[in-house]
MISE-934348 format. One line per 10 residues: for each residue x, y, z of N, C-alpha, C. Coordinates in nm, 3 decimals. Layout:
REM MISE-934348
X:Y:Z:X:Y:Z:X:Y:Z; ... .
REM end
This chain:
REM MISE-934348
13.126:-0.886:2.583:13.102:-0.909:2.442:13.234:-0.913:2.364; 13.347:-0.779:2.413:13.476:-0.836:2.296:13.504:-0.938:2.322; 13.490:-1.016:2.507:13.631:-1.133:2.515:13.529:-1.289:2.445; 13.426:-1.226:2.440:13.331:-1.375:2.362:13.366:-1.344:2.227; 13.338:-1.217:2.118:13.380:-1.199:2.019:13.532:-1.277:2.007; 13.607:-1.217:2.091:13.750:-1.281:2.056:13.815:-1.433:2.063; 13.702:-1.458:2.121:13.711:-1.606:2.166:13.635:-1.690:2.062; 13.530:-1.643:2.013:13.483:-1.709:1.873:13.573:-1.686:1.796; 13.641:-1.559:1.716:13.722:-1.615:1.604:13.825:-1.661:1.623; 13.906:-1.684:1.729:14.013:-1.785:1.742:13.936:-1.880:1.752 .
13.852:-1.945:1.798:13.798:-2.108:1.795:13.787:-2.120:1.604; 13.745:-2.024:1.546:13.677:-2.029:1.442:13.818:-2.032:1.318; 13.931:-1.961:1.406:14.059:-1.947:1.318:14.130:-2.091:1.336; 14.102:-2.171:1.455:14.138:-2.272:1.469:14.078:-2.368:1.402; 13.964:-2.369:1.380:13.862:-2.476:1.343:13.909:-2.455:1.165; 13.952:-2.340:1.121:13.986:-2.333:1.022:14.106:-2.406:0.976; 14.200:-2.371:1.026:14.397:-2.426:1.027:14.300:-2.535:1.053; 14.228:-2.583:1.151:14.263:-2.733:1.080:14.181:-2.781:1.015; 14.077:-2.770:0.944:13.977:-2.783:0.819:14.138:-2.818:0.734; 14.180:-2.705:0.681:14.301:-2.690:0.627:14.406:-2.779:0.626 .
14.445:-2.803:0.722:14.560:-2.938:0.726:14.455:-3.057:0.710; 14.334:-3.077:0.766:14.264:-3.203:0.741:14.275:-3.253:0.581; 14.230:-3.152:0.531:14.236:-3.132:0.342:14.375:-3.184:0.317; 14.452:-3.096:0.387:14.641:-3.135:0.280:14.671:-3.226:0.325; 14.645:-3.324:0.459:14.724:-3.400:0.519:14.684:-3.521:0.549; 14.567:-3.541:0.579:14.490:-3.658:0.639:14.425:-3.734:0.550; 14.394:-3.784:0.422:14.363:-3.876:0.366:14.361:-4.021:0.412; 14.463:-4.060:0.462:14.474:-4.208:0.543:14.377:-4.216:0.646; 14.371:-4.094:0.724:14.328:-4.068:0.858:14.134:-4.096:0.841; 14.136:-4.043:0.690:13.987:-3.984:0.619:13.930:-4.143:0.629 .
14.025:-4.250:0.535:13.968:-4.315:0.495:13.975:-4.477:0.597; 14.052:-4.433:0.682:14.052:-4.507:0.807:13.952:-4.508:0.894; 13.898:-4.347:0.946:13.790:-4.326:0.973:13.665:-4.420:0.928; 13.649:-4.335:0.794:13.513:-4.327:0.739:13.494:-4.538:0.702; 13.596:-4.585:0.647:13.601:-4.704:0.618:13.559:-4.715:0.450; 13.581:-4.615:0.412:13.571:-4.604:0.242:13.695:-4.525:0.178; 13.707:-4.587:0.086:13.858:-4.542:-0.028:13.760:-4.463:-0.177; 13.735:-4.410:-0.160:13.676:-4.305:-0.296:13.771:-4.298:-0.422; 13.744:-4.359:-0.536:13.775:-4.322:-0.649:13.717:-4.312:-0.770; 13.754:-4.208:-0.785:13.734:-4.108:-0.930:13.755:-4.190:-1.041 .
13.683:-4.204:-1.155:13.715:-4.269:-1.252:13.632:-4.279:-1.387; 13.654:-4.275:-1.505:13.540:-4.289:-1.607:13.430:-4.396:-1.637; 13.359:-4.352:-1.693:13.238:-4.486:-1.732:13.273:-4.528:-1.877; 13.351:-4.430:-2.007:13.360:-4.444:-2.102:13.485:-4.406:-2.180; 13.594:-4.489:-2.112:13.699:-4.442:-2.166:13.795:-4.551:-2.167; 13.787:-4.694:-2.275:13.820:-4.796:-2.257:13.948:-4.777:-2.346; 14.070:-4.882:-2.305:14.032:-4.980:-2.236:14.072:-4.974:-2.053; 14.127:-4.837:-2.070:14.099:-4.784:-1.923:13.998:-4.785:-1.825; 13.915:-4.739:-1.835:13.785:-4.721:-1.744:13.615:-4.752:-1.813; 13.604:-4.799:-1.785:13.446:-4.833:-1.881:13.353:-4.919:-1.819 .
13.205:-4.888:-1.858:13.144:-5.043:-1.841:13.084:-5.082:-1.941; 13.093:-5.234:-1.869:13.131:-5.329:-2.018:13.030:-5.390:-2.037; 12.992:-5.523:-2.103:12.893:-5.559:-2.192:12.783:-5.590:-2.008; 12.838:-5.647:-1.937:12.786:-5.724:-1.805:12.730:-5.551:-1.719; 12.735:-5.461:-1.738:12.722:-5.386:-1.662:12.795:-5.354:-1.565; 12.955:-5.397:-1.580:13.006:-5.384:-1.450:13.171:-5.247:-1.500; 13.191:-5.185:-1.430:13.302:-5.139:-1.425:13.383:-5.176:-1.492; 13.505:-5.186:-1.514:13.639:-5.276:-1.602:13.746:-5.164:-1.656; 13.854:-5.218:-1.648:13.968:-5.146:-1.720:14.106:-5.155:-1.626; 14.205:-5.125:-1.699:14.314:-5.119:-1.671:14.312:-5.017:-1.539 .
14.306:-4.930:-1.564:14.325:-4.823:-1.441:14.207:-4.866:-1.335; 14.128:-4.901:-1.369:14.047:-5.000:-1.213:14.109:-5.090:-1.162; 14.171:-5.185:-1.282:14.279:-5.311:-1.192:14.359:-5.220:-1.097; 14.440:-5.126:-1.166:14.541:-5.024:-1.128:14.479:-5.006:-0.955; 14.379:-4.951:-0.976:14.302:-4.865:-0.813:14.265:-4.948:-0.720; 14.264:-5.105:-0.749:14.188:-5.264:-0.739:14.389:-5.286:-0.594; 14.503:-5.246:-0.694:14.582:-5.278:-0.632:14.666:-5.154:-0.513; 14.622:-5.038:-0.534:14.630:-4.958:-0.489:14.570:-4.986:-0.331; 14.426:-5.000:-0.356:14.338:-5.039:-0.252:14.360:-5.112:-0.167; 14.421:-5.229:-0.170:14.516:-5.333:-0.121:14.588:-5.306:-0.065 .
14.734:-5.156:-0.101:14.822:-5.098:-0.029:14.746:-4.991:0.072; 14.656:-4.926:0.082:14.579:-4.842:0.159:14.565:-4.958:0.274; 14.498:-5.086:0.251:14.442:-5.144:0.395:14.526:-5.209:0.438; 14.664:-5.220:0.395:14.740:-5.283:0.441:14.876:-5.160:0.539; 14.781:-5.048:0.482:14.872:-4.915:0.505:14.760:-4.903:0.668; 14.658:-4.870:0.665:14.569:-4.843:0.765:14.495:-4.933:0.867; 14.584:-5.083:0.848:14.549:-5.175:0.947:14.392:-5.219:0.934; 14.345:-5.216:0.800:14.197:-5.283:0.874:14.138:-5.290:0.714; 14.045:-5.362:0.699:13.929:-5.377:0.547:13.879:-5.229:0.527; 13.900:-5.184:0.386:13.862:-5.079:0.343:13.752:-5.085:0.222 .
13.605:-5.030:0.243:13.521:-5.048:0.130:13.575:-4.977:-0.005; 13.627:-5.018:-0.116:13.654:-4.908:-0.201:13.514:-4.929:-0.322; 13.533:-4.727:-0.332:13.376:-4.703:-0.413:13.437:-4.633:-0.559; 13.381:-4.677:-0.604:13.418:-4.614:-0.757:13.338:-4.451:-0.816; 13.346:-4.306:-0.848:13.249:-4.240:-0.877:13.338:-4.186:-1.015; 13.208:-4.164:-1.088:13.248:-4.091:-1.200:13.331:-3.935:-1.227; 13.415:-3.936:-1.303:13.472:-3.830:-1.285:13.500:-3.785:-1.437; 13.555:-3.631:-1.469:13.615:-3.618:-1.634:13.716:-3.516:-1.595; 13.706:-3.474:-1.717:13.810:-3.384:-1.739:13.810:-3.239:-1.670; 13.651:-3.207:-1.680:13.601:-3.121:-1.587:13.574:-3.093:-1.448 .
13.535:-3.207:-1.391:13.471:-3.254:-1.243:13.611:-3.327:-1.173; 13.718:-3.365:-1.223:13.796:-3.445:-1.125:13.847:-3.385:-1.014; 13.932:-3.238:-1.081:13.999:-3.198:-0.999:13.935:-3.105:-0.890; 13.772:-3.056:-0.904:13.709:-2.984:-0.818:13.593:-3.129:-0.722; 13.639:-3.285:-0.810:13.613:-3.374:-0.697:13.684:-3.377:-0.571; 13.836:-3.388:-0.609:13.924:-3.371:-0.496:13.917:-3.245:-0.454; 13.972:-3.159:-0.499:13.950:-3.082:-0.370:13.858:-3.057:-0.270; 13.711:-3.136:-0.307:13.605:-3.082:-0.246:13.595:-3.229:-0.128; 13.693:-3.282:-0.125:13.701:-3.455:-0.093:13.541:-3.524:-0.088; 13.552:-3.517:-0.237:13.419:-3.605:-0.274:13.530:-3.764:-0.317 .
13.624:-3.744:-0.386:13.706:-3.859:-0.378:13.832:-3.861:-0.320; 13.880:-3.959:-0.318:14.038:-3.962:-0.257:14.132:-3.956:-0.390; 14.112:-4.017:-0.463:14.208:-4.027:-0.562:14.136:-4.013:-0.710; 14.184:-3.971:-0.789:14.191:-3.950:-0.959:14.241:-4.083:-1.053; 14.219:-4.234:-1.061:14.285:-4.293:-1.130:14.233:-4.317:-1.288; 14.182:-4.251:-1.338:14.188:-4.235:-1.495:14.263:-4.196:-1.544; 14.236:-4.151:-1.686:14.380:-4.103:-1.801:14.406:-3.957:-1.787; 14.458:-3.941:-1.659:14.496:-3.744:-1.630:14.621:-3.770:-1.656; 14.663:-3.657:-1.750:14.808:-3.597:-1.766:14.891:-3.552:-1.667; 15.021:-3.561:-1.625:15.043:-3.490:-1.512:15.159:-3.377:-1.584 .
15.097:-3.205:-1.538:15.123:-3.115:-1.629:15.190:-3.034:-1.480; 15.257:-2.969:-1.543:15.308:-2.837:-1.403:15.196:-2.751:-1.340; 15.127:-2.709:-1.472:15.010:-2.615:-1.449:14.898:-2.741:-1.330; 14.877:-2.847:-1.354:14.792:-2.896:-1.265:14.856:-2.864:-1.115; 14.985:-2.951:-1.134:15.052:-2.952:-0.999:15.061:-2.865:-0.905; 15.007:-2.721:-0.937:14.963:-2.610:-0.862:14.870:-2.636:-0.787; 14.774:-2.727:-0.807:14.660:-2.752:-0.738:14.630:-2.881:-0.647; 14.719:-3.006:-0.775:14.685:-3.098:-0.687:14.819:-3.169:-0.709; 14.849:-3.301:-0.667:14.984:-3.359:-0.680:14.926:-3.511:-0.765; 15.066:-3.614:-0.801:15.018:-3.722:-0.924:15.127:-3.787:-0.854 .
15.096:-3.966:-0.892:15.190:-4.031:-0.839:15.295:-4.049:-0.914; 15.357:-4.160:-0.928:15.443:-4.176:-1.036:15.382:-4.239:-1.206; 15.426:-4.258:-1.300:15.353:-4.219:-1.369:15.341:-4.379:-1.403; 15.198:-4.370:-1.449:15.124:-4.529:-1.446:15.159:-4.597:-1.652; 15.144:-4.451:-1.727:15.111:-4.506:-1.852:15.151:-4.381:-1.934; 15.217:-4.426:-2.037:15.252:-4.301:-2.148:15.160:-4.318:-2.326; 15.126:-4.217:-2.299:15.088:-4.196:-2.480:15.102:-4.038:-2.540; 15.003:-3.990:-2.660:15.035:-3.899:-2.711:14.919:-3.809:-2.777; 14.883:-3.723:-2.777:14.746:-3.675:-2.910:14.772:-3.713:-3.029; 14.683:-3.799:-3.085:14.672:-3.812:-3.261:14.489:-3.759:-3.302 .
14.482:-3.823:-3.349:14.326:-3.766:-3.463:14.280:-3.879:-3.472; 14.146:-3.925:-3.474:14.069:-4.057:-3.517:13.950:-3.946:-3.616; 13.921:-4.040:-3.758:13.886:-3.928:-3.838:13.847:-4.160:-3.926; 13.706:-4.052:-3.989:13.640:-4.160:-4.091:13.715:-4.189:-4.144; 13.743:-4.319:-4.238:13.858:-4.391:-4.334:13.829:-4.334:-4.441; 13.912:-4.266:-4.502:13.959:-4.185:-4.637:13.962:-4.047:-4.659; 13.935:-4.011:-4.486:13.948:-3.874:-4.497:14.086:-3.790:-4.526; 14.049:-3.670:-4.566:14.173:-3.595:-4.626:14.301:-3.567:-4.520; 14.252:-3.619:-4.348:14.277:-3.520:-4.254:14.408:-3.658:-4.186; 14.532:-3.622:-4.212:14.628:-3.713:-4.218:14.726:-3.695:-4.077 .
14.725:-3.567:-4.000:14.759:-3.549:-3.932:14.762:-3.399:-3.883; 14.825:-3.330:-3.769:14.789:-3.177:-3.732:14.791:-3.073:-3.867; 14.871:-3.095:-3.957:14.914:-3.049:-4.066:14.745:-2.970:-4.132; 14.677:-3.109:-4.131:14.565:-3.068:-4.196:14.417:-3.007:-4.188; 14.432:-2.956:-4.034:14.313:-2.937:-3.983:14.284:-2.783:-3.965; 14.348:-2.692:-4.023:14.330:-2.576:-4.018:14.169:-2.561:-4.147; 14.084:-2.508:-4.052:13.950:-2.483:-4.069:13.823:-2.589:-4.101; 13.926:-2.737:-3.976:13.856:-2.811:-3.990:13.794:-2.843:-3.866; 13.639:-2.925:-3.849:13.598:-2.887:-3.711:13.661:-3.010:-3.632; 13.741:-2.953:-3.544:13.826:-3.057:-3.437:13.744:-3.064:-3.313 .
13.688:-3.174:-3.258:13.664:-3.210:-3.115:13.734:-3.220:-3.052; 13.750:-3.197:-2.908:13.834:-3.179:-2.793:13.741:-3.234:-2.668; 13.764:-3.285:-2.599:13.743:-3.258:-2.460:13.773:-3.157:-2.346; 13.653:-3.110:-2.276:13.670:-2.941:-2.229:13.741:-3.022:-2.091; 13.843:-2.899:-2.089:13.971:-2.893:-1.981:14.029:-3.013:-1.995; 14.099:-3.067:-2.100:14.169:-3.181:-2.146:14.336:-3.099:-2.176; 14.412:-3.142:-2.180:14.544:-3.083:-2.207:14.583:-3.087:-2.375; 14.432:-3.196:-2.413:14.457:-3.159:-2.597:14.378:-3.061:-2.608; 14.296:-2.963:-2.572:14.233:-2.836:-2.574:14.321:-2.785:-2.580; 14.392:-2.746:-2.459:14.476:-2.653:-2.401:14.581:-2.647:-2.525 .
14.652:-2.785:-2.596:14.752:-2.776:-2.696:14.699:-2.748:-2.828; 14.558:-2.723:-2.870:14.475:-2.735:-2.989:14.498:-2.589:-2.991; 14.455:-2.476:-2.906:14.445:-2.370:-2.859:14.530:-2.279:-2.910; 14.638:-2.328:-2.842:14.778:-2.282:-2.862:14.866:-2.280:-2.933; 14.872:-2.426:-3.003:14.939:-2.428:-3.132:14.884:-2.464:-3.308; 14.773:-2.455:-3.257:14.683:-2.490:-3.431:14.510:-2.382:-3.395; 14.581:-2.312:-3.427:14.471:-2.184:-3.336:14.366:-2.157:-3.482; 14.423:-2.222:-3.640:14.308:-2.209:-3.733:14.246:-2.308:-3.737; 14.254:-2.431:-3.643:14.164:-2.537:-3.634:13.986:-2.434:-3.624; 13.890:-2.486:-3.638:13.767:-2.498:-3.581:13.754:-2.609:-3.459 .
13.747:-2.529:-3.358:13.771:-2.615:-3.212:13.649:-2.632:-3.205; 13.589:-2.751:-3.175:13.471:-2.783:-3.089:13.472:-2.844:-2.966; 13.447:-2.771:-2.816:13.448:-2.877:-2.720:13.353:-2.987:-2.676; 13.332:-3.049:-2.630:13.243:-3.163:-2.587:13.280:-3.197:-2.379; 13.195:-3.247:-2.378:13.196:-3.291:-2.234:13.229:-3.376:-2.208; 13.298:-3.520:-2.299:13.343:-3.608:-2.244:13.327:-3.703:-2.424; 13.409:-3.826:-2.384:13.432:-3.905:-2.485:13.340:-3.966:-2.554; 13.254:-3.975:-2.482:13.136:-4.090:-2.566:13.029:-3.926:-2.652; 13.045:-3.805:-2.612:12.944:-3.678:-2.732:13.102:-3.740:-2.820; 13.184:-3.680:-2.772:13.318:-3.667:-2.899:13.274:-3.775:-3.005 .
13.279:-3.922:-2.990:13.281:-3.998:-3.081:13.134:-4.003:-3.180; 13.053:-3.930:-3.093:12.859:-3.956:-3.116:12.878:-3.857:-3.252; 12.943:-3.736:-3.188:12.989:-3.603:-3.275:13.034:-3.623:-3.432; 13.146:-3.710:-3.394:13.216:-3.775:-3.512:13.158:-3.854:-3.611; 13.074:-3.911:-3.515:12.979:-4.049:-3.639:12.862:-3.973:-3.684; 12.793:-3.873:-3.608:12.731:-3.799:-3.705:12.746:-3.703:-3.790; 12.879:-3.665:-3.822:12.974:-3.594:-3.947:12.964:-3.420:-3.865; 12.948:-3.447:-3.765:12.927:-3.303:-3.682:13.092:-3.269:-3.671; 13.168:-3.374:-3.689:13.380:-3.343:-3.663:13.395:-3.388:-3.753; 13.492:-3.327:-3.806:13.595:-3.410:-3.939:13.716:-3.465:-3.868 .
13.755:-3.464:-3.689:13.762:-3.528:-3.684:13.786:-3.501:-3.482; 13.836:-3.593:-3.407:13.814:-3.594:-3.299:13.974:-3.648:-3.244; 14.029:-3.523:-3.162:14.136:-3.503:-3.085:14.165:-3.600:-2.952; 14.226:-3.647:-2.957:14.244:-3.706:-2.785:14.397:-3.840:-2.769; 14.415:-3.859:-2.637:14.553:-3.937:-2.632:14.530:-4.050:-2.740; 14.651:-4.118:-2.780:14.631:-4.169:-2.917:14.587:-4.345:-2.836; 14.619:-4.340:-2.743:14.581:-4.520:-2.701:14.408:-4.519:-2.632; 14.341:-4.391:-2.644:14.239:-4.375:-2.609:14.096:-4.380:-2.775; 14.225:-4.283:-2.822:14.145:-4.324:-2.964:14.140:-4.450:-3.040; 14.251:-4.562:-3.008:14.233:-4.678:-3.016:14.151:-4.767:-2.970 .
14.134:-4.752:-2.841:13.994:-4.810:-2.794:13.890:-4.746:-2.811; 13.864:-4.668:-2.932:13.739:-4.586:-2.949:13.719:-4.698:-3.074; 13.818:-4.681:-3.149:13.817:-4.745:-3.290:13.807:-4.900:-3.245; 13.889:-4.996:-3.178:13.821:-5.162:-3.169:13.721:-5.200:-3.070; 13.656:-5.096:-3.026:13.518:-5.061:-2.930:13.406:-5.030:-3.042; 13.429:-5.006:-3.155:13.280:-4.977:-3.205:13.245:-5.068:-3.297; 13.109:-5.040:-3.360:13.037:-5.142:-3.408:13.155:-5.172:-3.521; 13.181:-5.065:-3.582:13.236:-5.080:-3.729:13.405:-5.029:-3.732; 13.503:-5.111:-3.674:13.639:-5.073:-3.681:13.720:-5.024:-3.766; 13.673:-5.096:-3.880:13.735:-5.099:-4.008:13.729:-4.933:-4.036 .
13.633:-4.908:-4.019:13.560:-4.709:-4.080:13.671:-4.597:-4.003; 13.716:-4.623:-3.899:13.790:-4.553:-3.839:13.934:-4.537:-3.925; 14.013:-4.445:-3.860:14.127:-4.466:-3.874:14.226:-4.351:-3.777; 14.329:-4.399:-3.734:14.354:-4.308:-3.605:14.511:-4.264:-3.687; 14.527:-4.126:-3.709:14.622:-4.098:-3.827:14.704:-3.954:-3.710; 14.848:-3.955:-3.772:14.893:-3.827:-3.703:15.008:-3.852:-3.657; 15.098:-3.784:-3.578:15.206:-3.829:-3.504:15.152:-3.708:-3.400; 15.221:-3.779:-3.251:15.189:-3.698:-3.149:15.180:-3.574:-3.178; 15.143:-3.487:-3.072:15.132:-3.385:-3.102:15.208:-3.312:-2.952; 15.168:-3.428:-2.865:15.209:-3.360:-2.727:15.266:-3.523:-2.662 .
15.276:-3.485:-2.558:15.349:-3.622:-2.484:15.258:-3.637:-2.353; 15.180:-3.708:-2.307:15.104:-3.729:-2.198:15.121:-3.834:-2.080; 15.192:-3.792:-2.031:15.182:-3.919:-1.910:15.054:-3.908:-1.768; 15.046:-4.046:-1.804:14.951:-4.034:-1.693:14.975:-4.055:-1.583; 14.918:-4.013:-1.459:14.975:-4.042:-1.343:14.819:-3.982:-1.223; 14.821:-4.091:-1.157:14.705:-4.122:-1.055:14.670:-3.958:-0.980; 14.563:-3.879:-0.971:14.598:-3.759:-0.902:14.546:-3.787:-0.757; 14.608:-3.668:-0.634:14.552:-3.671:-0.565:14.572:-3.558:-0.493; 14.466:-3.491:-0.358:14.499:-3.373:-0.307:14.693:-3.362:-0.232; 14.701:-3.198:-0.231:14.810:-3.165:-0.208:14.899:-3.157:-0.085 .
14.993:-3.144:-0.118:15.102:-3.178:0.016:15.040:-3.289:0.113; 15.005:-3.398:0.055:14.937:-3.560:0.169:15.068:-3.646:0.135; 15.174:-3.590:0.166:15.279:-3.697:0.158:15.270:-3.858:0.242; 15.158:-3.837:0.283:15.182:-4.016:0.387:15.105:-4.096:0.228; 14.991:-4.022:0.228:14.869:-4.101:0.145:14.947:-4.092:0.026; 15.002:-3.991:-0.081:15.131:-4.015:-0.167:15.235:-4.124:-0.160; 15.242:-4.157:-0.046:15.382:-4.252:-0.053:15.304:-4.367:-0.031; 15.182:-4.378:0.010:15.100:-4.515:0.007:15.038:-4.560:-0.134; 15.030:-4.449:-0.206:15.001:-4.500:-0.337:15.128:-4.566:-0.452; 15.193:-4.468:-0.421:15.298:-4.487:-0.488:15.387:-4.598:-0.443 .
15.401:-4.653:-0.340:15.453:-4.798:-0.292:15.348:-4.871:-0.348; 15.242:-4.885:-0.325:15.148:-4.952:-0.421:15.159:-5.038:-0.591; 15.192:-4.942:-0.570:15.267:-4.920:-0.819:15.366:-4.947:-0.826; 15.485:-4.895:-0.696:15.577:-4.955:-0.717:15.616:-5.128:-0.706; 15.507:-5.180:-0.581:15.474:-5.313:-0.592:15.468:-5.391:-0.664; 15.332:-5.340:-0.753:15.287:-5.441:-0.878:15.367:-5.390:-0.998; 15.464:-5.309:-1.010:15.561:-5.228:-1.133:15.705:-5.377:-1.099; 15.730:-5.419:-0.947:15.833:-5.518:-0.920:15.805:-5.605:-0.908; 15.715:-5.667:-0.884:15.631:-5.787:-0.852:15.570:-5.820:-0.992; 15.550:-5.727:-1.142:15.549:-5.839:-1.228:15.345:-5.777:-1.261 .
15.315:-5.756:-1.171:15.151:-5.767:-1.124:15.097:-5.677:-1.273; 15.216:-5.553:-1.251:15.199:-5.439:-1.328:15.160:-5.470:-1.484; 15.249:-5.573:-1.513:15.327:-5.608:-1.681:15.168:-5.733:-1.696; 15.124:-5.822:-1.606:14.985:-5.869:-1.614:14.918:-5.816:-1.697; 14.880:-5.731:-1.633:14.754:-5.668:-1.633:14.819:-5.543:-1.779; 14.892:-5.511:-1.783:14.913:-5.459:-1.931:14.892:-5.537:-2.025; 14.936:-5.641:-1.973:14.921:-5.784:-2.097:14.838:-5.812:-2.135; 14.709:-5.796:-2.010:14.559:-5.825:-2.031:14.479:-5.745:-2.115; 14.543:-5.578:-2.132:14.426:-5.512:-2.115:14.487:-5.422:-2.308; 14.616:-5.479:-2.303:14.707:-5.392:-2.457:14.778:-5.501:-2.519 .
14.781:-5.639:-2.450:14.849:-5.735:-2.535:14.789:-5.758:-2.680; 14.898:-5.833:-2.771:14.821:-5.887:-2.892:14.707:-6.020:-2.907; 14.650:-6.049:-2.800:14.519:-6.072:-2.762:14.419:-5.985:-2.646; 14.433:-5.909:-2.664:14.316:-5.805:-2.622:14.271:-5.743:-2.702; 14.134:-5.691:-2.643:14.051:-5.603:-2.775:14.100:-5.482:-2.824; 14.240:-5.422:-2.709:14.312:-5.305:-2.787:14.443:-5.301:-2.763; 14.499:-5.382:-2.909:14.650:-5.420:-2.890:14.684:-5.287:-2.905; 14.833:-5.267:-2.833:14.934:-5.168:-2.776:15.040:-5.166:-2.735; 15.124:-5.231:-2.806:15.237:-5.269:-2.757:15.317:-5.192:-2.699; 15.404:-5.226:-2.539:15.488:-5.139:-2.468:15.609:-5.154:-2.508 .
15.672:-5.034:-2.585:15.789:-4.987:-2.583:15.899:-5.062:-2.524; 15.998:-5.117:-2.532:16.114:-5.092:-2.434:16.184:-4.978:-2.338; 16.150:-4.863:-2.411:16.189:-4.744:-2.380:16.096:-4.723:-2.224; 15.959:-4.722:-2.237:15.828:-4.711:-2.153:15.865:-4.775:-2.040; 15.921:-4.950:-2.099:15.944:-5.078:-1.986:16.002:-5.015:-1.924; 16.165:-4.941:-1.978:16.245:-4.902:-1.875:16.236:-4.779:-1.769; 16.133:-4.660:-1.833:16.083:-4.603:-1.740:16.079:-4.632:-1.644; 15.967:-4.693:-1.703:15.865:-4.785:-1.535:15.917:-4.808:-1.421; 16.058:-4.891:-1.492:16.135:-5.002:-1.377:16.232:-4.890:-1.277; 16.270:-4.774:-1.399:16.362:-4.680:-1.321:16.235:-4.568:-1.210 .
16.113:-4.606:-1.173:16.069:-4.516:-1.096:16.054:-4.591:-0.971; 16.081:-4.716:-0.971:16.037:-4.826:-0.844:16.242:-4.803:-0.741; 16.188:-4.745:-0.639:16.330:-4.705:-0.527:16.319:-4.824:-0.485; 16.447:-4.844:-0.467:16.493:-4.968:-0.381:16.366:-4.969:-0.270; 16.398:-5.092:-0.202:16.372:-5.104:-0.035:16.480:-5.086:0.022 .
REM end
């Protein structure tokens, strides 16, 4: 009985270590296998992630995962099904770890405090927290919202900064973008917190544009950047050659064009400053 006892929990300590490395290491291996690429992504968070009038998926960060996907099967030798699942602010990061998806490509911040848990590629898109608040309201920027009711998104990094530095706000959380804005139009917020190119496509997404108005100067600095589980340096460097691809190849600046140019439904013009980011994260060959 001990040498069977002892012989189960080493099989069982083994079976563990590698449960364990399977999680940190094997993503390629996962999705080579299985023949599916899993990604995480919103239904209502345009002009990023959404679906659109046709019922279908759409957004920038889907093109984004559209070219990603491309570097995976060209990384793993063979056709890869890629599946799209819903994810937020709440559910993403306990998607990955639980490898319900492979990757995170919506509007996640990449913060130190995350990076404890999971890792981000290089960074896809920059913006900032402002306020979207009815047209003529009193509420002009952070200045003015002390004991006013502010929406947030729960486990958003504008919570976390609402929290911390405007602590006489009236915080309200919500579960995701589409209560936030529902919140707002029924005078339940005076006004509603979130990255400022997100509140833009809230405002030329609704019935009535004009009523909006998206007022404030940052509040925080947010870059986004693709998440995915930790220490997978192969599947990391497959994404990130990916971006770096379509960031040199031109593919990148497209599809910005498409989706923030001054003919799209949410102009956004890129910086020079942003351009040069970009270009300084793509390493030689």
């Amino acid at each position: 009985m001990k040498r069977f006892g002892l012989a189960l929990l080493l099989t069982l300590l083994v079976l563990g270590l590698a449960g364990n490395a399977f999680a940190q290491g094997a993503t390629l291996e996962k999705i080579k296998n299985s023949g599916v690429f899993t990604v995480g992504v919103r239904n209502g968070s345009p002009p990023f992630s959404f679906i659109n009038k046709q019922n279908e998926r759409a957004g920038f960060s889907n093109d984004l995962a559209a070219l990603v996907h491309k570097g995976i099967e060209e990384k793993v030798g063979k056709q890869i099904k890629m599946e799209m699942k819903e994810s937020s602010p709440a559910t993403r990061i306990p998607l990955l770890t639980s490898m319900s998806v492979d990757l995170i490509t919506e509007t996640m911040t990449d913060t130190r405090a995350r990076r404890d848990s999971i890792d981000f590629s290089l960074t896809f898109f920059m913006t900032g927290a402002d306020f979207i608040v009815k047209k003529g309201s009193p509420i002009k920027g952070a200045k003015d919202i002390a004991g006013k009711r502010i929406g947030t998104q729960q486990g958003s990094t504008n919570e976390r900064i609402l929290r911390e530095k405007y602590s006489k706000a009236e915080l309200v959380t919500l579960p995701d973008q589409a209560a936030a804005f529902m919140a707002l139009q029924q005078g339940k917020l005076d006004a509603y917190c979130n990255d400022a190119i997100q509140l833009w496509g809230l405002k030329y997404k609704s019935a009535t544009p004009d009523q909006w108005e998206v007022v404030g100067d940052w509040i925080s600095y947010e870059p986004y950047g693709m998440a995915m589980r930790k220490n997978d340096s192969d599947f990391r460097a497959a994404v990130n050659n990916a971006l770096m691809e379509a960031i040199e190849g031109g593919e990148y600046f497209k599809l910005y064009e498409k989706w923030f140019g001054p003919k799209s439904d949410v102009p956004y013009p890129m910086s020079q400053a942003f351009k040069t980011f970009l270009l300084s994260q793509v390493v030689p060959k």
